[in-house]
N, C-alpha and C positions, 0 to 999 in steps of 0.2 A: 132525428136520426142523422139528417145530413150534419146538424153544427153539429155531434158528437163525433162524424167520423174528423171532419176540420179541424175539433180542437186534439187532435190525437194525430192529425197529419204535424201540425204547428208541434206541436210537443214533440214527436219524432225529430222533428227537423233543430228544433233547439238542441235536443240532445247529442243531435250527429256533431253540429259545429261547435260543442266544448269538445268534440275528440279531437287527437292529434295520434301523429304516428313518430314511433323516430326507431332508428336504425342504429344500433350498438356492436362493434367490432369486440369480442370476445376472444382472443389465440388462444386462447385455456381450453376451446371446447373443443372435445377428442375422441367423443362415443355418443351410441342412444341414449344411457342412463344420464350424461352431462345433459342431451336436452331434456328428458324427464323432472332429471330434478332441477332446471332453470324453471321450466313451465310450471310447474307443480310451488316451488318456491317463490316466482312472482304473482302468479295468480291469486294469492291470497293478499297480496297489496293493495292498502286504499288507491284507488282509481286507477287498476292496472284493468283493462276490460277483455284484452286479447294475447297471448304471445307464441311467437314463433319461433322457432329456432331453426337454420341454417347451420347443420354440422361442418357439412364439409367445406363451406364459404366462412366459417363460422362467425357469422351474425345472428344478432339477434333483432327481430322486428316487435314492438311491445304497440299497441294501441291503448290509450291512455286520455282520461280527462285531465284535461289542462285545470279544472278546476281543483282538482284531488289534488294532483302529481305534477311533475317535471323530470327532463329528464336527468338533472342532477340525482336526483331523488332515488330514477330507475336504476343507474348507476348504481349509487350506493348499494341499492336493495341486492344488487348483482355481486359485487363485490363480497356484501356477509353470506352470500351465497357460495359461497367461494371461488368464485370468476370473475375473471380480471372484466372490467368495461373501459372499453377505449383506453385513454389513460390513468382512470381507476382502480390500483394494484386492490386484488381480492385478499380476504381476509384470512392469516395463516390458519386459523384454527379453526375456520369453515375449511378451508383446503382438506386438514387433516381429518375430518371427519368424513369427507367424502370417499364412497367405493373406490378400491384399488384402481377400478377400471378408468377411473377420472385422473388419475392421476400422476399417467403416461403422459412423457412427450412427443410423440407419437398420435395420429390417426388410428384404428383400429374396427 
């Protein structure tokens, strides 16, 4: 029992130190439904494990295996999502697809 609970501490602990964190500036995000549909659109990304969204700051905080992902990669994924990352112009035709609501310049 004990080496079972140890080799499951070890295994936790590997797994914590492939994560990483990174921090994405977004101005595109304007409403609930922009972090909805951020969270909901990266979540389904290979080694996306966590995301958060910051409307009013608008950031984005993504927790992610380094071994999956990067955060070029995050970007990107944010981007076809149709939101701008950092210096990453988002993708016109993800834009247009998105609720009217997302698509004020304007807070709301």
């Amino acid at each position: 029992m004990r080496i079972a609970f140890l080799g499951l501490f070890w295994l936790g602990a590997l797994l914590r130190a492939q994560l990483d964190t990174v921090q994405i500036h977004s101005p595109t995000i304007v409403c609930q439904t922009c972090r909805r549909t951020l969270v909901k659109g990266l979540s389904t990304q290979r080694g996306i494990r966590h995301v958060e969204v910051d409307v009013p700051k608008k950031w984005i905080t993504v927790v992610y295996r380094k071994d999956k992902t990067s955060p070029e990669r995050i970007r990107q994924a944010i981007a076809r999502v149709g939101y701008d990352a950092d210096t990453v112009r988002r993708d016109p035709s993800a834009f247009e697809r998105l609720p009217a609501c997302c698509k004020v310049d304007t807070p709301h």
